[in-house]
N, C-alpha and C positions, 0 to 999 in steps of 0.2 A: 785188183779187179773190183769194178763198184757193180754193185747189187742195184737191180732195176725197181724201183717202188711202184705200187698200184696205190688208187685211192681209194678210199673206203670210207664207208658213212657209219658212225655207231649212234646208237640211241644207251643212253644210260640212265639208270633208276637207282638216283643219291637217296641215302638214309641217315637224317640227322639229329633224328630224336634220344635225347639223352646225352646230348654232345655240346660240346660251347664250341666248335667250330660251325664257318657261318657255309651256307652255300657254294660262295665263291673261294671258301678257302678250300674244299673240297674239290672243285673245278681246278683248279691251281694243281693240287694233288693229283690226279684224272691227268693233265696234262704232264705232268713229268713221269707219269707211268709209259706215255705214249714217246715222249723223248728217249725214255730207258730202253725204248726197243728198237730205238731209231727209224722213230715216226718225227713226223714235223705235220704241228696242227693247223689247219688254214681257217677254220672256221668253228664259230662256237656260238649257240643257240639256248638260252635257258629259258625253256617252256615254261617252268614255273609248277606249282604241284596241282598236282590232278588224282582223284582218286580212283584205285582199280577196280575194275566191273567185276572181278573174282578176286573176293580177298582170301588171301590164305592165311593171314594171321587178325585174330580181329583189332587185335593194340598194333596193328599196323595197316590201316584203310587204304593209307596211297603215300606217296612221294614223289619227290622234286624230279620230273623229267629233263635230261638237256641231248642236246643234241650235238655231235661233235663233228667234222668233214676232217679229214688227215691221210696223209700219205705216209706208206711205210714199205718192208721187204715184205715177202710171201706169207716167211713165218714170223712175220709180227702179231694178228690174232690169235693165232696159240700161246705164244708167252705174254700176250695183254691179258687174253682170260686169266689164266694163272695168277698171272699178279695182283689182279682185280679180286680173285676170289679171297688171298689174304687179306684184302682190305676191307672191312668193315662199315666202311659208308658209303661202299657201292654197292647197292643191294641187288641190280640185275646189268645188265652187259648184253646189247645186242649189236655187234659186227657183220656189218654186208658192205661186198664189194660194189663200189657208188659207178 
């Protein structure tokens, strides 16, 4: 029985200070998170870095925004969060149904 996918749009907030991986190696990671949950990515957008109008940390002003479009099952944003939060150069995660 195959599982029906919705699309969904995420916005992500990479964090790569102090790291010798590059932006896009990061995005490469991002997307194999979204294959792990059997998502399949259609589009991908790197804004580029922008700083936050409310900094919560001051040794961190802002970071690299991108933008992702992907299809996946229902409960794929719950185990993307999840996975996301172990990962360390993704510093925020927003999932809405596109």
């Amino acid at each position: 029985m195959s599982q029906t996918k919705r699309n969904y749009k995420a916005t992500f907030i990479l964090d790569n200070r102090g790291k010798e991986d590059s932006v896009e190696s990061i995005i490469e990671v991002v997307k194999k998170e979204i294959s792990a949950v059997q998502g399949e990515v259609t589009a991908v957008e790197n804004i580029g870095r922008r700083e936050f109008s409310r900094k919560t940390d001051d040794k961190f002003p802002g970071g690299v925004y991108v933008h992702m479009t992907f299809s996946a099952p229902a409960a794929a944003p719950a185990q993307l969060h999840e996975r996301l939060r172990l990962n360390g150069s993704v510093y925020r995660a927003l999932l809405e149904n596109a």
